[in-house]
N, C-alpha and C positions, 0 to 999 in steps of 0.2 A: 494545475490541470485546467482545461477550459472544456467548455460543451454539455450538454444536457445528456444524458443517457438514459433510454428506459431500457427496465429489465421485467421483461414477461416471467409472470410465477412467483412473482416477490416474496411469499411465505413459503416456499420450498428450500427443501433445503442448502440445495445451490441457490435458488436465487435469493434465500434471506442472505448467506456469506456473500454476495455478490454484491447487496445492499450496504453491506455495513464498511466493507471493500472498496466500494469506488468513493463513500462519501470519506471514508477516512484519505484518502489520493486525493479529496478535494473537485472531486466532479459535484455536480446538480444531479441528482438521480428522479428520475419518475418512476415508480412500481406498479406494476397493475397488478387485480384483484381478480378472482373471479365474481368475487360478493363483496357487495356495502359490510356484510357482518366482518369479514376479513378484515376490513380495512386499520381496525385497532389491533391487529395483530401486530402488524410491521413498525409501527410505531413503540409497540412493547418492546419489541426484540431489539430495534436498534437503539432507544434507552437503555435499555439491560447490557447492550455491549459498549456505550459509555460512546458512540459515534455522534457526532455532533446532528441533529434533525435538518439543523436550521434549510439543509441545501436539497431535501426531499419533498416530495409531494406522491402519496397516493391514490391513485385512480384505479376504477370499475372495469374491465373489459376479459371476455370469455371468448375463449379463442371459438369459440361452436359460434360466436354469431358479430356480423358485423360493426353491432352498437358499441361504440367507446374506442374503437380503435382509429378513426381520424384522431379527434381530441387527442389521444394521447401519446400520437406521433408530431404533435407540433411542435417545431423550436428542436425537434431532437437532431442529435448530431450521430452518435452508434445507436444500436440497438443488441444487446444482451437477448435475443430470445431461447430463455429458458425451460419457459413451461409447456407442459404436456396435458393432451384432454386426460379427464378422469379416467380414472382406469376403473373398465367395465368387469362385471361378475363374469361375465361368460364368454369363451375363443370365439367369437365373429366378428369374420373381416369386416362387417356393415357398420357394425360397432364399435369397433377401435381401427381400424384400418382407414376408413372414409373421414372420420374427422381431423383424425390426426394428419391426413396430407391435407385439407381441407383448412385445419386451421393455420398450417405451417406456410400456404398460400395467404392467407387471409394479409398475417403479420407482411410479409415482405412484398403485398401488392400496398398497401397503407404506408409502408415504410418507402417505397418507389413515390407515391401519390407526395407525399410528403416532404420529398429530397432529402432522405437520411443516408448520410453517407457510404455506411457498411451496417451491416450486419453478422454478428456471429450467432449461428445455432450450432444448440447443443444436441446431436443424435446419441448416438450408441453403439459402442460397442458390438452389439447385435445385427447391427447393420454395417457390421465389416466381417466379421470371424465366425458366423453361424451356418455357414455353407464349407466342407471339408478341403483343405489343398494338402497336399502330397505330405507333407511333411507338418500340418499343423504349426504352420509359421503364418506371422500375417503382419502388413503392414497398412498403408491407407491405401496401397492401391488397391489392395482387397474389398470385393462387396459380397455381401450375404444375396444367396440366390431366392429371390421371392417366390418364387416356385418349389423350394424345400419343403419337407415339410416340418416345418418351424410352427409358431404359437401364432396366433395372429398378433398379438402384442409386435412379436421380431420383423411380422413383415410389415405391422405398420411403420417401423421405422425406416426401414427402407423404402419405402413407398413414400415417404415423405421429406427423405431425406431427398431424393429420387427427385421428385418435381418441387423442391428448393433450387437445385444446380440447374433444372430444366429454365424454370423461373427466369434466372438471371440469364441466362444465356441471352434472353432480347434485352439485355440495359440493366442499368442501374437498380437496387444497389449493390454496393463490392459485400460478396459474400465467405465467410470464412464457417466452418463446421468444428464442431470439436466431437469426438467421437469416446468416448469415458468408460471403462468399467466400471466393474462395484464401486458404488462411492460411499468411503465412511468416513469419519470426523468428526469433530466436536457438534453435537445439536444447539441451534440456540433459543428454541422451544420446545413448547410439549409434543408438538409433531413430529413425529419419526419418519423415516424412509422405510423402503423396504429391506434395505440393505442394513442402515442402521437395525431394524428391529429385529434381525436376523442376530446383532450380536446383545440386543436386548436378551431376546430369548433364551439364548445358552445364557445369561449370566443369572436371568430368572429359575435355570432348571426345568426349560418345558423342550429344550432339546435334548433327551437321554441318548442318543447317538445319530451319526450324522453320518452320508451319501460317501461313497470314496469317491470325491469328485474335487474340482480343481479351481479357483476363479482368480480374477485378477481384483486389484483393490485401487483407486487411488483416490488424498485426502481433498475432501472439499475445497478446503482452503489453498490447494494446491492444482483441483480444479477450474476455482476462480480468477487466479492469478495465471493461469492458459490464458482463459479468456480474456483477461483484462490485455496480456501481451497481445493478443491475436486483433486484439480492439483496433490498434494504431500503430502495430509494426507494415510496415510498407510493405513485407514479401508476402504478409499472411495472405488477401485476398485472392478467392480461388483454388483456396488449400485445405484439405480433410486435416485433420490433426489428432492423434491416438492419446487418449489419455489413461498411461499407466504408470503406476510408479516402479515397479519392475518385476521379476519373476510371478506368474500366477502360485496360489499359494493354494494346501488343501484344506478343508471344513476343519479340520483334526488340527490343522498347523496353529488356525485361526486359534483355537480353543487353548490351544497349549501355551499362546504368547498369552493370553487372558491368565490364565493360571499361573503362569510363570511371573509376570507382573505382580498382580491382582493379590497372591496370596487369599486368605479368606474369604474376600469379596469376589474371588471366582469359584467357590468352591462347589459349585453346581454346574459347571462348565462339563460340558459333554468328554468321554475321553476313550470310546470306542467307536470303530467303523461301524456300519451296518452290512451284513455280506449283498454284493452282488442280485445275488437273487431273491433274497426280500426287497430290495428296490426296485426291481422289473415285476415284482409280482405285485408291489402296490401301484405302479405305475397304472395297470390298467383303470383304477379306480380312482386316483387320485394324482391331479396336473401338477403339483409341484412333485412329486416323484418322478409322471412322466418325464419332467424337464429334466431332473436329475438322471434318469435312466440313457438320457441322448448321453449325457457327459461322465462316464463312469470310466475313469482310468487313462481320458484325454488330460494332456498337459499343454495347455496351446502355448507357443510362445508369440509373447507381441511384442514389437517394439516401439519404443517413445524416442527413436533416435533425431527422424523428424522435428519433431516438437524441439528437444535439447539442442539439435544444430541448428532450426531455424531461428527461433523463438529464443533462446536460452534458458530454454526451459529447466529447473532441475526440482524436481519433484522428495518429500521425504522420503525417507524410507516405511517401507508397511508395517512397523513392529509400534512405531512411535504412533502412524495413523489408526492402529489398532485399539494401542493403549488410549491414547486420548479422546476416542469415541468412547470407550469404558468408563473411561472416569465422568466425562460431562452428563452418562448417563445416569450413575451412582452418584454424583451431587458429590 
């Protein structure tokens, strides 16, 4: 492999597998940081997964502000941008909506300034599938209508997904998206996802029962290996790309492949619904219900066929990416 690559988000948890992923391929990686305090982090993880350092280097740069992001576009050839601003306490578009197009511009005018060849960003899911079509089928030419009403979280992503492709439209560089569901997988620190801590939680026993609601899953590692193909396949640029690994699955399903596996290290896994209308009646009061109460008895289907015919992509199956997020979590 030749070429430098940076990857925005370096201690998330795509972008920590992302790091340990390209230099094991034998790329030079650069990682950005939000903070100097971060910077030992990345360096722990990819010791801990046994990836050689020699061909890394960690750098400072926060997508809310200009400083650091020349510096750490020099010499690069792709760019991995992975990270997302902080995720704010409260639904305002001012707050999570503006930065987040705001920094998603920052990266790809510094990567244009630069002469970085391609770029792949990672949106979401949310910004394909959160807007209803006739039959709850969805592909990449699906977009989430930002005018729904959705979380501000969902529309930041499409808003920023949004003037990404706007972006490129005047020149360089060649941009590719990957669009992901839930993502779970192995951790490779003590920082969780939201999605990982969600299967924390049932195995702690602080989920007594759960949403009749539906999500999609697919594994990190299966995540980064999109990206990495989307990096340098010649059709990728100028293509959304859906990352799932196949049927959405329900709260209940998740819980049961845990117990099923797990045996007595799930024995506090959740193993009833919640009815309907105690989730509409908490919703008034409380946003992760609200979200749940949009999605109560929807089964979207999506497809990865994209990805697997362009790309060749072939993603695991969710039973394995379930189990092995359980286990790294359990030590």
């Amino acid at each position: 492999m030749s070429g430098l690559v940076l990857v925005t988000g370096g201690t998330g948890h795509v972008g920590s597998h992302a790091v340990v992923r390209l230099l094991a391929d034998g790329y030079r990686v650069r990682a950005t940081v939000r903070s100097p305090e971060r910077q030992s982090d990345v360096w722990a993880f990819v010791a801990a997964s046994g990836a050689d350092p020699a061909g890394l280097e960690v750098v400072v740069a926060d997508l809310s502000a200009d400083d650091g992001w020349d510096a750490a576009m020099v010499g690069v050839r792709y760019v991995l941008h992975i990270a997302s601003p902080l995720p704010a306490p409260v639904d305002d578009d001012e707050i999570i909506v503006r930065p987040a197009r705001e920094g998603a511009l920052r990266v790809l005018a510094a990567a244009r300034q630069a002469g970085v060849a391609r770029v792949v960003m990672t949106s979401s899911f949310v910004a394909v599938g959160y807007s209803a079509t006739p039959r709850d089928e969805y592909t990449e030419e699906d977009w989430t209508d930002p005018a729904d009403p959705n979380t501000a979280y969902t529309r930041s992503k499409v808003i920023a997904e949004r003037a990404a492709w706007d972006f490129v439209r005047d020149g360089a560089p060649e941009l590719t998206v990957i669009n992901p569901v839930g993502i779970l997988g192995p951790v490779l620190d003590a920082h969780v996802s939201v999605s990982v801590a969600l299967v924390k939680a049932m195995l702690d026993g602080k989920v007594p029962a759960v949403p009749r609601m539906c999500f999609g899953l697919v594994d990190v590692r299966d995540l980064v290996d999109l990206h990495v193909r989307a990096m340098t396949h010649p059709r990728a640029p100028g293509e959304r790309f859906l990352a799932v690994s196949g049927k959405f699955i329900s709260m209940l399903e998740l819980a049961r492949i845990l117990a099923d596996n797990l045996g007595e290290r799930a024995a506090r896994v959740p193993t009833v619904e919640l009815a309907d209308d105690v989730v509409r009646a908490a919703a008034a009061h409380d946003p992760v219900m609200r979200a749940a109460a949009s999605w109560l008895g929807r089964v979207p289907v999506v497809s990865n066929t994209k990805a697997r015919t362009l790309l060749d992509w072939r993603p695991r199956d969710v039973e394995t990416t379930i189990v092995d997020t359980a286990v790294s979590l359990l030590g």
